[in-house]
PDBQT receptor file of N, H, CA, C and O in Angstrom, charges set to zero:
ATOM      1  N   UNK A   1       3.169  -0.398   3.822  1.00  0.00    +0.000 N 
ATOM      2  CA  UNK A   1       2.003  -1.150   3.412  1.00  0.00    +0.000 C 
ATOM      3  C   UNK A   1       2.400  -2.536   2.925  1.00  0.00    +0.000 C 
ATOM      4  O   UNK A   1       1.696  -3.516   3.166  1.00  0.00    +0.000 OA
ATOM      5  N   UNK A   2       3.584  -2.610   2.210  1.00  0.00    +0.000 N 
ATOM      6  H   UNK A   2       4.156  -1.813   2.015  1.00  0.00    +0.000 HD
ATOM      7  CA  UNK A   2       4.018  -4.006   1.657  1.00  0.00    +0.000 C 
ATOM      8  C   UNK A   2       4.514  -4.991   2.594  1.00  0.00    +0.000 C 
ATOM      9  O   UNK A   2       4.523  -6.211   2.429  1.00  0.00    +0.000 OA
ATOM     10  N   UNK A   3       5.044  -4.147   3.881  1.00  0.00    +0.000 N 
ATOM     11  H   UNK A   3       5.037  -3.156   4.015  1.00  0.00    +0.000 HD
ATOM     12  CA  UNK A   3       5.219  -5.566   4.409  1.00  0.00    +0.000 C 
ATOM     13  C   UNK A   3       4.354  -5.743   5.679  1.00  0.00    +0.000 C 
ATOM     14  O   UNK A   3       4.913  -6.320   6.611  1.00  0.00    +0.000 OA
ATOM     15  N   UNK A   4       3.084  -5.341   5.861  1.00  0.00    +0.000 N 
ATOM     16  H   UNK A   4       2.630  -4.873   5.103  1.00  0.00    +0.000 HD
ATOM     17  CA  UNK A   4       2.021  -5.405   6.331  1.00  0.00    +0.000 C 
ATOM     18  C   UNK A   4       0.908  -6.112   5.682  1.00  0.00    +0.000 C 
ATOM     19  O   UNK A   4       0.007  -6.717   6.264  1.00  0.00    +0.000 OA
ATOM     20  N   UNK A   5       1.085  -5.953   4.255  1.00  0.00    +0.000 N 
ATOM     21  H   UNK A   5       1.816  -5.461   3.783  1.00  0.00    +0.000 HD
ATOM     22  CA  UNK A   5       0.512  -7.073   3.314  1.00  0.00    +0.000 C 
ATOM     23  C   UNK A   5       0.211  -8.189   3.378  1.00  0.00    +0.000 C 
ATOM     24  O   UNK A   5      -0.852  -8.810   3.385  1.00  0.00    +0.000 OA
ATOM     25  N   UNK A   6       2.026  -8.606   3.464  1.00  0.00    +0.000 N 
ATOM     26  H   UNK A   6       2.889  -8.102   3.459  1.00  0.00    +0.000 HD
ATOM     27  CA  UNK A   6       2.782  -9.608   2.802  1.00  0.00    +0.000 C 
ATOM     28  C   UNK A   6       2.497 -10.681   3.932  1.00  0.00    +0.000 C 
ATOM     29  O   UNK A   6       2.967 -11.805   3.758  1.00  0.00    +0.000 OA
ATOM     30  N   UNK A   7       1.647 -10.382   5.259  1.00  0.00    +0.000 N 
ATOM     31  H   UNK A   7       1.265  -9.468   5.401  1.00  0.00    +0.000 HD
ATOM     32  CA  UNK A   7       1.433 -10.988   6.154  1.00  0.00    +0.000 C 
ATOM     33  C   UNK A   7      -0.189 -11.269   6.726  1.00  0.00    +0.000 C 
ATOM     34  O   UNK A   7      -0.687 -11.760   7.739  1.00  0.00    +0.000 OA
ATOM     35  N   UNK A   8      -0.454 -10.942   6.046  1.00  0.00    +0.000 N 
ATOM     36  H   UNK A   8      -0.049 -10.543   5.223  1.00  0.00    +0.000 HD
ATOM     37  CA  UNK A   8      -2.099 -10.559   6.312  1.00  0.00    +0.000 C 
ATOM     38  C   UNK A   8      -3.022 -11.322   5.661  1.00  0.00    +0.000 C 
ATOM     39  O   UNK A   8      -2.624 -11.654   4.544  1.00  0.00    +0.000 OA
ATOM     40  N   UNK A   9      -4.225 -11.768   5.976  1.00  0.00    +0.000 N 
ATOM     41  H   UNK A   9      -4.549 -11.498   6.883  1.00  0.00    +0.000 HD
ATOM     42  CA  UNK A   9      -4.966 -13.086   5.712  1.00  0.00    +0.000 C 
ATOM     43  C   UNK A   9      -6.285 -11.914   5.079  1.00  0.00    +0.000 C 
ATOM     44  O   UNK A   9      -7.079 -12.203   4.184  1.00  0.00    +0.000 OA
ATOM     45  N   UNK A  10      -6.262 -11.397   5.367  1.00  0.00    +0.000 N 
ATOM     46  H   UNK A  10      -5.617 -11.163   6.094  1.00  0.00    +0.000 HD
ATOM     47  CA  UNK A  10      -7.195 -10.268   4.806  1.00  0.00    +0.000 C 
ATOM     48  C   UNK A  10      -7.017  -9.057   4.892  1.00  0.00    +0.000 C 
ATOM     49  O   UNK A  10      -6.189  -8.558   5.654  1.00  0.00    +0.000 OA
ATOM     50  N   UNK A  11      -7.950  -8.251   3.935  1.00  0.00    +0.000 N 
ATOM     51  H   UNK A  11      -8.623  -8.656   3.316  1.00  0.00    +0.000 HD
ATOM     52  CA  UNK A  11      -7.283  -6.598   3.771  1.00  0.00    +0.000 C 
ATOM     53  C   UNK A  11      -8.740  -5.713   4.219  1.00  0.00    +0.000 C 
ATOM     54  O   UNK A  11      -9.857  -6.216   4.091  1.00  0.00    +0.000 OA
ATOM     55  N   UNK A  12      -8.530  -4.445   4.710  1.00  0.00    +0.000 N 
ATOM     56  H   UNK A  12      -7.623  -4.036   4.813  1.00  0.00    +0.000 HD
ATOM     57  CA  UNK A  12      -9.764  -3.334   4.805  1.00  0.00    +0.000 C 
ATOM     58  C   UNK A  12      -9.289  -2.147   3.615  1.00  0.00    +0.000 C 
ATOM     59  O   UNK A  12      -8.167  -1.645   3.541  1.00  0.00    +0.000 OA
ATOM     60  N   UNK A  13     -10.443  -1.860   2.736  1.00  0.00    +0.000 N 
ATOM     61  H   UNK A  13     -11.354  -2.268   2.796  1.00  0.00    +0.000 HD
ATOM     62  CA  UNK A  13     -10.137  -0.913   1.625  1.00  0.00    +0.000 C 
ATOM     63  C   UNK A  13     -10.618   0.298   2.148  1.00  0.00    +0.000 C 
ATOM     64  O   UNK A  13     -11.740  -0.006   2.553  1.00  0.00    +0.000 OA
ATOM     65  N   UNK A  14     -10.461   1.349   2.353  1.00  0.00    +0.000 N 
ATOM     66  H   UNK A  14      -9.550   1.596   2.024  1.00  0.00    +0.000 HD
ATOM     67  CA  UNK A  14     -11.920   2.515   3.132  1.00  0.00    +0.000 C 
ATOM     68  C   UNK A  14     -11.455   3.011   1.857  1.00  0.00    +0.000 C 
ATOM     69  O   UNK A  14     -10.302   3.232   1.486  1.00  0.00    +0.000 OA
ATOM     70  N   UNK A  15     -13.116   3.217   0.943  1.00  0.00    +0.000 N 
ATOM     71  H   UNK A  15     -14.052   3.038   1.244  1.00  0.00    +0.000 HD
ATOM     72  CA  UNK A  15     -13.237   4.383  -0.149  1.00  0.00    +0.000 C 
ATOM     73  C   UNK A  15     -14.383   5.179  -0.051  1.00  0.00    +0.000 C 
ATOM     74  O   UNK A  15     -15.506   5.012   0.425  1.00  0.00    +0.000 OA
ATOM     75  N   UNK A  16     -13.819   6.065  -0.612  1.00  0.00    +0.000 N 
ATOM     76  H   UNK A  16     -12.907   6.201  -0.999  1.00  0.00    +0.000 HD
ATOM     77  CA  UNK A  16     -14.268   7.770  -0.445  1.00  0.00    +0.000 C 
ATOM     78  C   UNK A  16     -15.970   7.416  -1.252  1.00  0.00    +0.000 C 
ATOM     79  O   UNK A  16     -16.024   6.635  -2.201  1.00  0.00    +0.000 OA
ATOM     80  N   UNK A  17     -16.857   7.899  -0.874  1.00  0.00    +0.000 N 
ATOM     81  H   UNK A  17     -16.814   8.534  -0.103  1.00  0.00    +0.000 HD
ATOM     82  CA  UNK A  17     -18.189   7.822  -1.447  1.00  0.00    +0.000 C 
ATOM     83  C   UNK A  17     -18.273   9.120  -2.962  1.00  0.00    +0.000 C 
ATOM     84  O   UNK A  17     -18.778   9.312  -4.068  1.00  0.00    +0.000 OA
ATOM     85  N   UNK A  18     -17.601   9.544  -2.201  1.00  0.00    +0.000 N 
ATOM     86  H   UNK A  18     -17.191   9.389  -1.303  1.00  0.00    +0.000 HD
ATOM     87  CA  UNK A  18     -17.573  11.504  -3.613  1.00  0.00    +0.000 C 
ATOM     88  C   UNK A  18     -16.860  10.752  -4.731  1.00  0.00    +0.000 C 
ATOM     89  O   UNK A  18     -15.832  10.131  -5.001  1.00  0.00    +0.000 OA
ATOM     90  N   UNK A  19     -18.050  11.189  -5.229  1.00  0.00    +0.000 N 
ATOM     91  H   UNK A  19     -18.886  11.693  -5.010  1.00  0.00    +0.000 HD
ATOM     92  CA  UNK A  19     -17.875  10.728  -6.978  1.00  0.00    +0.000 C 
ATOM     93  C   UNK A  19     -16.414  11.236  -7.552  1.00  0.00    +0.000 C 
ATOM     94  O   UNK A  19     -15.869  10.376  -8.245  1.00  0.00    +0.000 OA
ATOM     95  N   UNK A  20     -15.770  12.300  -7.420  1.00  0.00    +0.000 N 
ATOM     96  H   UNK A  20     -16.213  12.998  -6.858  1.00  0.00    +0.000 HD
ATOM     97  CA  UNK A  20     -14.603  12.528  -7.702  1.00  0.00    +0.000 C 
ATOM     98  C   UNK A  20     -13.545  11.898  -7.324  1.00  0.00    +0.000 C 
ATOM     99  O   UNK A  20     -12.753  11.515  -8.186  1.00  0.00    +0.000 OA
ATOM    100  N   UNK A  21     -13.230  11.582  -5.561  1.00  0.00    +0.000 N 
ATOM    101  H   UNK A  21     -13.873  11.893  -4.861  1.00  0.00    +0.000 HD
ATOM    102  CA  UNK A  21     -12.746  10.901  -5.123  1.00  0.00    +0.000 C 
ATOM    103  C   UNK A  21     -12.788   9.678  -5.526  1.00  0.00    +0.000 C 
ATOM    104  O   UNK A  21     -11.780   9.130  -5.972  1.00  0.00    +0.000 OA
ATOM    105  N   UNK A  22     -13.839   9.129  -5.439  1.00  0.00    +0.000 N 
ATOM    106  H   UNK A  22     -14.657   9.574  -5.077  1.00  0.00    +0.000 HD
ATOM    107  CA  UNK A  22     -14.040   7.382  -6.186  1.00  0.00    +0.000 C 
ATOM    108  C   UNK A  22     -13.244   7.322  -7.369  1.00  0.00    +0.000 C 
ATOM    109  O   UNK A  22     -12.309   6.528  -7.271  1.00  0.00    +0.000 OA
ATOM    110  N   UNK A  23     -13.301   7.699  -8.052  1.00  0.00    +0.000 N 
ATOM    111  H   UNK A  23     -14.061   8.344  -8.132  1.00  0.00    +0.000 HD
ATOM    112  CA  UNK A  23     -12.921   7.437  -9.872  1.00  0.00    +0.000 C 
ATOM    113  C   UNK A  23     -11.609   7.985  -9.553  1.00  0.00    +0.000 C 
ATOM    114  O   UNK A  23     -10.723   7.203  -9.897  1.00  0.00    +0.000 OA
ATOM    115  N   UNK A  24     -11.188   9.017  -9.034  1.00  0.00    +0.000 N 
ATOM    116  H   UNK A  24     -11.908   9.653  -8.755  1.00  0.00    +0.000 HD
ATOM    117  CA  UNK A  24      -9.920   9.312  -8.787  1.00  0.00    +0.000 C 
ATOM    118  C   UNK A  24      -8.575   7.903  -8.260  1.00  0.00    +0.000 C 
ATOM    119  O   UNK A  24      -7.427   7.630  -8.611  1.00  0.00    +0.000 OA
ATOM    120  N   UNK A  25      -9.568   7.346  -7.274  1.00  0.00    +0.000 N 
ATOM    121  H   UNK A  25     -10.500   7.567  -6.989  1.00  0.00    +0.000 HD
ATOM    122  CA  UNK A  25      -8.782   6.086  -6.528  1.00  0.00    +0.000 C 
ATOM    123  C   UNK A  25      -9.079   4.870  -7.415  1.00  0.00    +0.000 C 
ATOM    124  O   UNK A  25      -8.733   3.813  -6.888  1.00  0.00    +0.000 OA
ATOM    125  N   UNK A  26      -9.659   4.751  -8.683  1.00  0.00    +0.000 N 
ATOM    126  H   UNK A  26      -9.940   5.610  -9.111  1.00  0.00    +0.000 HD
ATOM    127  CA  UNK A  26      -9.534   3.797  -9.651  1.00  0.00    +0.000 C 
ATOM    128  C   UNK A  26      -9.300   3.738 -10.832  1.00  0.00    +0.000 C 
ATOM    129  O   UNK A  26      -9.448   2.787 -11.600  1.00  0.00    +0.000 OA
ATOM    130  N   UNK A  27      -8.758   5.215 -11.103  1.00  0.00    +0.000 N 
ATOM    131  H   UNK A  27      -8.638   5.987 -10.480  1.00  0.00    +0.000 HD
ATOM    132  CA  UNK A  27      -8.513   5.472 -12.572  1.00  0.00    +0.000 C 
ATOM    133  C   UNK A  27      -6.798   5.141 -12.530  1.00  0.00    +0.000 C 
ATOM    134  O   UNK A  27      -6.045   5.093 -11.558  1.00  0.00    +0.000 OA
ATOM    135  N   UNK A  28      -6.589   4.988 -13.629  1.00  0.00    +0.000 N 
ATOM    136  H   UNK A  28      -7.201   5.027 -14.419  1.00  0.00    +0.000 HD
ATOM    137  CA  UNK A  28      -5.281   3.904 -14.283  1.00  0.00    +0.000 C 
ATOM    138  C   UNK A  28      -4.087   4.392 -12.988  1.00  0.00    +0.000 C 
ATOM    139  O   UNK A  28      -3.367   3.535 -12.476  1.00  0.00    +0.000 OA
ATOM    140  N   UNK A  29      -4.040   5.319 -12.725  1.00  0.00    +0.000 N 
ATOM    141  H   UNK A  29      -4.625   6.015 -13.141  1.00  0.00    +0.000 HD
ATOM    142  CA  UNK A  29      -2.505   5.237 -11.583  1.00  0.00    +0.000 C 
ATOM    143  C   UNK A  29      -3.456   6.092 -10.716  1.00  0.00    +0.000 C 
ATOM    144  O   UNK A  29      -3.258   7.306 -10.681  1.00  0.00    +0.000 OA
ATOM    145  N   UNK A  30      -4.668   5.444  -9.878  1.00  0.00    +0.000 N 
ATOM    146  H   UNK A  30      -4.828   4.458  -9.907  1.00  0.00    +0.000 HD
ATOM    147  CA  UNK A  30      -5.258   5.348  -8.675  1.00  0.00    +0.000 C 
ATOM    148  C   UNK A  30      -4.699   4.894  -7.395  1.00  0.00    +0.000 C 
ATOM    149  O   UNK A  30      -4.250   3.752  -7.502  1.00  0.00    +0.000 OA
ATOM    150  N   UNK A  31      -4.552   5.484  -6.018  1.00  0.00    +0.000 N 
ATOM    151  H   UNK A  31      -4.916   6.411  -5.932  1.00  0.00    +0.000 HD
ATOM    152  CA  UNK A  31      -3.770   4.777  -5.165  1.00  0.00    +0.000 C 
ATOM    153  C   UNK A  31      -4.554   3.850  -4.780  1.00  0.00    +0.000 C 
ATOM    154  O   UNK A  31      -3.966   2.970  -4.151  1.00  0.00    +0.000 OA
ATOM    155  N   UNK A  32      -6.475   3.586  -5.006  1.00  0.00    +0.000 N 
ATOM    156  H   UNK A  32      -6.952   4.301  -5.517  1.00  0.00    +0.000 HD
ATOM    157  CA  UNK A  32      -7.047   2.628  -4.830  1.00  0.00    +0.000 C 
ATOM    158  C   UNK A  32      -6.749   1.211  -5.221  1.00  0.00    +0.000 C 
ATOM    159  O   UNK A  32      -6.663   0.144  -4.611  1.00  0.00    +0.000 OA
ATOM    160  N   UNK A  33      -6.605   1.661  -6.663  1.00  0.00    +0.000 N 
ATOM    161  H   UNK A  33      -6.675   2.527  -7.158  1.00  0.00    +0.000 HD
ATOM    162  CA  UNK A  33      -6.289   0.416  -7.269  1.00  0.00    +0.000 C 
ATOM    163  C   UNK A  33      -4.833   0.194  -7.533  1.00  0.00    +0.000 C 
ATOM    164  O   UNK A  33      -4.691  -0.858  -8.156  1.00  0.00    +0.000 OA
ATOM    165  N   UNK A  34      -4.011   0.633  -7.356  1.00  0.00    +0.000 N 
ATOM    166  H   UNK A  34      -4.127   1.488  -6.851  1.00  0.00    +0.000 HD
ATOM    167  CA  UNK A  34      -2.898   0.474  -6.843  1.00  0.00    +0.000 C 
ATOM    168  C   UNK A  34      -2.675  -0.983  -5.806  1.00  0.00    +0.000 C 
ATOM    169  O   UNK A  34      -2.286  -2.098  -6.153  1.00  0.00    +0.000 OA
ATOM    170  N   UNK A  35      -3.110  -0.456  -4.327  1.00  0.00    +0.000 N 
ATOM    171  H   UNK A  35      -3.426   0.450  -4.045  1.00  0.00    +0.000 HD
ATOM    172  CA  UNK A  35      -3.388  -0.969  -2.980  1.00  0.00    +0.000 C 
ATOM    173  C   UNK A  35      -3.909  -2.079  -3.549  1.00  0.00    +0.000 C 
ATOM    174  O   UNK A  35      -3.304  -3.131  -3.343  1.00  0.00    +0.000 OA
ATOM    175  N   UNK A  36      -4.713  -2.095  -4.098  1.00  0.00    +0.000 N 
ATOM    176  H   UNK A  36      -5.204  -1.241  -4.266  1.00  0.00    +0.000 HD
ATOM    177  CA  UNK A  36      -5.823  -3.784  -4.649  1.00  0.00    +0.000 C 
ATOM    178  C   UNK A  36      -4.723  -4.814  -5.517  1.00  0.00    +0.000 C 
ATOM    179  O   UNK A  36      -4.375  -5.956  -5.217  1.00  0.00    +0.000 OA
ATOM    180  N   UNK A  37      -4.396  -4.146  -6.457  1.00  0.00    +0.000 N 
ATOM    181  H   UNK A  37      -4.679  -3.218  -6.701  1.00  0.00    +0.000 HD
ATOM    182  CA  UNK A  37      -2.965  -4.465  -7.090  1.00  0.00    +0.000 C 
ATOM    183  C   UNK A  37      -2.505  -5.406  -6.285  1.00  0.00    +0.000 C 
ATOM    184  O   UNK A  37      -2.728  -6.616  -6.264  1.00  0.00    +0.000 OA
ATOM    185  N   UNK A  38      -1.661  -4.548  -5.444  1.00  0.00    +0.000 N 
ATOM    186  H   UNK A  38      -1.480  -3.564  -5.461  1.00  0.00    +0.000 HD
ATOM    187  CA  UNK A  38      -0.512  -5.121  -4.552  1.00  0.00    +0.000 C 
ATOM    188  C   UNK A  38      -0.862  -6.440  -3.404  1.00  0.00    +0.000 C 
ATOM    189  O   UNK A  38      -0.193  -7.318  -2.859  1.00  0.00    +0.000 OA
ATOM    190  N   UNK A  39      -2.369  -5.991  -3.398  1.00  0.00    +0.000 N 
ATOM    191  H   UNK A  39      -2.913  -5.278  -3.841  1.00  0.00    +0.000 HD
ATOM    192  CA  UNK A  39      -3.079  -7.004  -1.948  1.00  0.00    +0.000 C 
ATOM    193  C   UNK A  39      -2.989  -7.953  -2.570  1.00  0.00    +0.000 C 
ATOM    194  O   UNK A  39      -2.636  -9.044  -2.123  1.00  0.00    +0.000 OA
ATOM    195  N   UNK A  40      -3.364  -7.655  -3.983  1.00  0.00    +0.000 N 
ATOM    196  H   UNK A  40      -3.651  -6.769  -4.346  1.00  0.00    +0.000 HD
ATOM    197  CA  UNK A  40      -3.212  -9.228  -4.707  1.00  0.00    +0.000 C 
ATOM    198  C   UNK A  40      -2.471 -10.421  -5.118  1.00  0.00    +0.000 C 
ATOM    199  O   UNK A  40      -2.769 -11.615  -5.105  1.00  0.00    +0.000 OA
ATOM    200  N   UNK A  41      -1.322  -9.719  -5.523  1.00  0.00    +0.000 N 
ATOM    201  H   UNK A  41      -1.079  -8.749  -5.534  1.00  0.00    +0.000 HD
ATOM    202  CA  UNK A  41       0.234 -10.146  -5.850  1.00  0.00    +0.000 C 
ATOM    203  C   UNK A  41       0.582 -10.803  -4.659  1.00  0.00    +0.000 C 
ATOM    204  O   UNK A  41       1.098 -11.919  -4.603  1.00  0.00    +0.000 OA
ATOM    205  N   UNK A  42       0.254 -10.004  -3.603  1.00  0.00    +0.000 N 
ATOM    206  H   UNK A  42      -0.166  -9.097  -3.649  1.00  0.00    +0.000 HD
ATOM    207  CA  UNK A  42       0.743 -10.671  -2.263  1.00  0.00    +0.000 C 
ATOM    208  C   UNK A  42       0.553 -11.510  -1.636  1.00  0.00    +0.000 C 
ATOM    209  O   UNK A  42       1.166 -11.874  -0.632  1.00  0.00    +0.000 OA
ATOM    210  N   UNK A  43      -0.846 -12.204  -2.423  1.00  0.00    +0.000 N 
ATOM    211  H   UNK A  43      -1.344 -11.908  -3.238  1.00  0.00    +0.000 HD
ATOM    212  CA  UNK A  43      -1.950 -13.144  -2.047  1.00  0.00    +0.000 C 
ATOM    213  C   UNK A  43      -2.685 -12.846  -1.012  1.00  0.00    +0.000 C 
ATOM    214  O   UNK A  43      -2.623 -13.727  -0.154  1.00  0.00    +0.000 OA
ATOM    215  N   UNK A  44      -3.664 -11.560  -0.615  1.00  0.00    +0.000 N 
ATOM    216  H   UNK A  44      -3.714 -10.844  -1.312  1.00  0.00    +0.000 HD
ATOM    217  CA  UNK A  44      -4.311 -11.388   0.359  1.00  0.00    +0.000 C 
ATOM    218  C   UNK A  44      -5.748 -11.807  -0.769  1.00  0.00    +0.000 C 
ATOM    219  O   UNK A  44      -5.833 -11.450  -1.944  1.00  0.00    +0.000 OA
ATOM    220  N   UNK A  45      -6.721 -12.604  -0.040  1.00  0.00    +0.000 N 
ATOM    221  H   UNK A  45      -6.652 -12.894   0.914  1.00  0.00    +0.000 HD
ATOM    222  CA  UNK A  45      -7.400 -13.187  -0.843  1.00  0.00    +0.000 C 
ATOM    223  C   UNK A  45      -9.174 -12.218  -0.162  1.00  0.00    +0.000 C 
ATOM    224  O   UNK A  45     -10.143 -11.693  -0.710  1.00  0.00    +0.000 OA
ATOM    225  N   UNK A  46      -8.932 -12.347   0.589  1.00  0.00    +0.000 N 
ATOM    226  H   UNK A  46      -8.145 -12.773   1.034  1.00  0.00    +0.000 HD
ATOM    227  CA  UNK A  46     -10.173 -11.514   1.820  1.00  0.00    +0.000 C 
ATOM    228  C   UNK A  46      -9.835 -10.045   1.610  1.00  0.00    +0.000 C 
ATOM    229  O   UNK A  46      -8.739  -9.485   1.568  1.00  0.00    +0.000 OA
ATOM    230  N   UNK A  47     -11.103  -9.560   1.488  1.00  0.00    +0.000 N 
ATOM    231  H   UNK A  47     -11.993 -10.015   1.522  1.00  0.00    +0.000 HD
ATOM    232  CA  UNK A  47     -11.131  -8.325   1.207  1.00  0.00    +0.000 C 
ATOM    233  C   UNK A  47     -12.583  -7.478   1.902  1.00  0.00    +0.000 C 
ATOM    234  O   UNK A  47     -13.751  -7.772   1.651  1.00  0.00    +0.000 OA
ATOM    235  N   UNK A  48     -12.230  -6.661   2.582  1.00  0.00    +0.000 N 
ATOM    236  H   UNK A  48     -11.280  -6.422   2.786  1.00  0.00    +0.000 HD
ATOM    237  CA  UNK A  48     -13.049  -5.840   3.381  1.00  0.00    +0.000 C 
ATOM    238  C   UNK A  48     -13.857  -4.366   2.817  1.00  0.00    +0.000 C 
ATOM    239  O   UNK A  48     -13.621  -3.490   3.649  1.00  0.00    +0.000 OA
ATOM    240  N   UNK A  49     -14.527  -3.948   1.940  1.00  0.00    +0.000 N 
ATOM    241  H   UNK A  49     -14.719  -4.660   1.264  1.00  0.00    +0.000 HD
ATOM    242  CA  UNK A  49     -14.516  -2.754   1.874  1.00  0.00    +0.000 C 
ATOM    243  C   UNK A  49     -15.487  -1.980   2.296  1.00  0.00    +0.000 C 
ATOM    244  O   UNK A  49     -16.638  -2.403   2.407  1.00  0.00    +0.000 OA
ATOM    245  N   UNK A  50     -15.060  -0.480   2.647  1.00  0.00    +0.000 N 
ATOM    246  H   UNK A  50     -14.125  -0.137   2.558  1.00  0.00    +0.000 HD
ATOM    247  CA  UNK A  50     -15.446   0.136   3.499  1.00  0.00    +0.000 C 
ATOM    248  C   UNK A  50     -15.756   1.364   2.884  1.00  0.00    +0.000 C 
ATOM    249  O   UNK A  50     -14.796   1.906   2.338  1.00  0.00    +0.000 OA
ATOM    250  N   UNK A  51     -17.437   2.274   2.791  1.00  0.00    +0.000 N 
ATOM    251  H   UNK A  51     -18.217   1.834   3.235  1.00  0.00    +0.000 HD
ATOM    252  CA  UNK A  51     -17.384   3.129   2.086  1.00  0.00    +0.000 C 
ATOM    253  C   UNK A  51     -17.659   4.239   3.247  1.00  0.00    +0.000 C 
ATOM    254  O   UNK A  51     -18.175   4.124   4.359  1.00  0.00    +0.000 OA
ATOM    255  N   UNK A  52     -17.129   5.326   2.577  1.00  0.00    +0.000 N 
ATOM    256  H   UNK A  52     -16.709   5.420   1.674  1.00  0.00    +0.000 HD
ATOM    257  CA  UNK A  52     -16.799   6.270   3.573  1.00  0.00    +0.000 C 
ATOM    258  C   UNK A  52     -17.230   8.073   3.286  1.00  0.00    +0.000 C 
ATOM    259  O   UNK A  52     -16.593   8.723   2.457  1.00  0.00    +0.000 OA
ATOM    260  N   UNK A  53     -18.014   8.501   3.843  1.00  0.00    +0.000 N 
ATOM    261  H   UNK A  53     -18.531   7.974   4.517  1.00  0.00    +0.000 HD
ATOM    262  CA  UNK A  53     -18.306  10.008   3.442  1.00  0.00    +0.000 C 
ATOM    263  C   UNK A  53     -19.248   9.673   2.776  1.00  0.00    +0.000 C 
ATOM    264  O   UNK A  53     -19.190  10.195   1.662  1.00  0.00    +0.000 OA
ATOM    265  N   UNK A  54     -20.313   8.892   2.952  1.00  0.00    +0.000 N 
ATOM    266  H   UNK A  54     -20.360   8.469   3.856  1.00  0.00    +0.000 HD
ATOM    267  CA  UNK A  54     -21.866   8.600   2.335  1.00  0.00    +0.000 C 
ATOM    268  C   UNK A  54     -22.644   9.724   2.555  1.00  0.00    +0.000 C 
ATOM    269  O   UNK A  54     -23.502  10.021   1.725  1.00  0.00    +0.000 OA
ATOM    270  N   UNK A  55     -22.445  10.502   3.711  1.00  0.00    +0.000 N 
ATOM    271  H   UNK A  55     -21.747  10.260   4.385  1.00  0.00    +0.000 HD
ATOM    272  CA  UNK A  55     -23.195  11.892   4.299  1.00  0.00    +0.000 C 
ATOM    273  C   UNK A  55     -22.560  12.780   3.170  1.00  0.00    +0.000 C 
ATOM    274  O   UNK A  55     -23.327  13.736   3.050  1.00  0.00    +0.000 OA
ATOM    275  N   UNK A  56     -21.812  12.876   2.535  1.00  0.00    +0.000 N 
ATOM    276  H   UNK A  56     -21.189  12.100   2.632  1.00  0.00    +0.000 HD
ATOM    277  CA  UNK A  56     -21.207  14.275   1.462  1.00  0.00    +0.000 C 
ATOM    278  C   UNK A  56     -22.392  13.956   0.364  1.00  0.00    +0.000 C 
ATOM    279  O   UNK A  56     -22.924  14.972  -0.083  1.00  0.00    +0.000 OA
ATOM    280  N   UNK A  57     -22.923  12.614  -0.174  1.00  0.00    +0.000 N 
ATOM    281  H   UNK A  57     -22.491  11.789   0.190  1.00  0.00    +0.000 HD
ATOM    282  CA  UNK A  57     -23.217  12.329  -1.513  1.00  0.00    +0.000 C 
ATOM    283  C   UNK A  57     -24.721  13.438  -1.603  1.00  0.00    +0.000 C 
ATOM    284  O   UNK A  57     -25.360  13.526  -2.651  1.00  0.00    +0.000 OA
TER     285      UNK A  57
């Protein structure tokens, strides 16, 4: 992922719509926010997100 980043003018996020899942991928050591973290540091400034499993809610 980092050095796919480290090259990229913009990023796609796909997150989970299930309330468990969601908060799971943004709570303090989330791999969501993790990924956002890192897009950032890296300077990916464009950001795509994508919600996903809207049919489960």
């Amino acid at each position: 992922m980092i050095t796919g980043a480290s090259q990229a003018h913009a990023a796609l996020l796909v997150i989970s719509a299930i309330m468990e899942e969601f908060t799971l991928g943004f709570s303090a050591s989330g791999q969501a926010r993790e990924h956002l973290v890192l897009t950032h540091h890296l300077g990916v400034r464009e950001l795509v997100i994508a919600v996903n499993k809207l049919d489960e809610c």
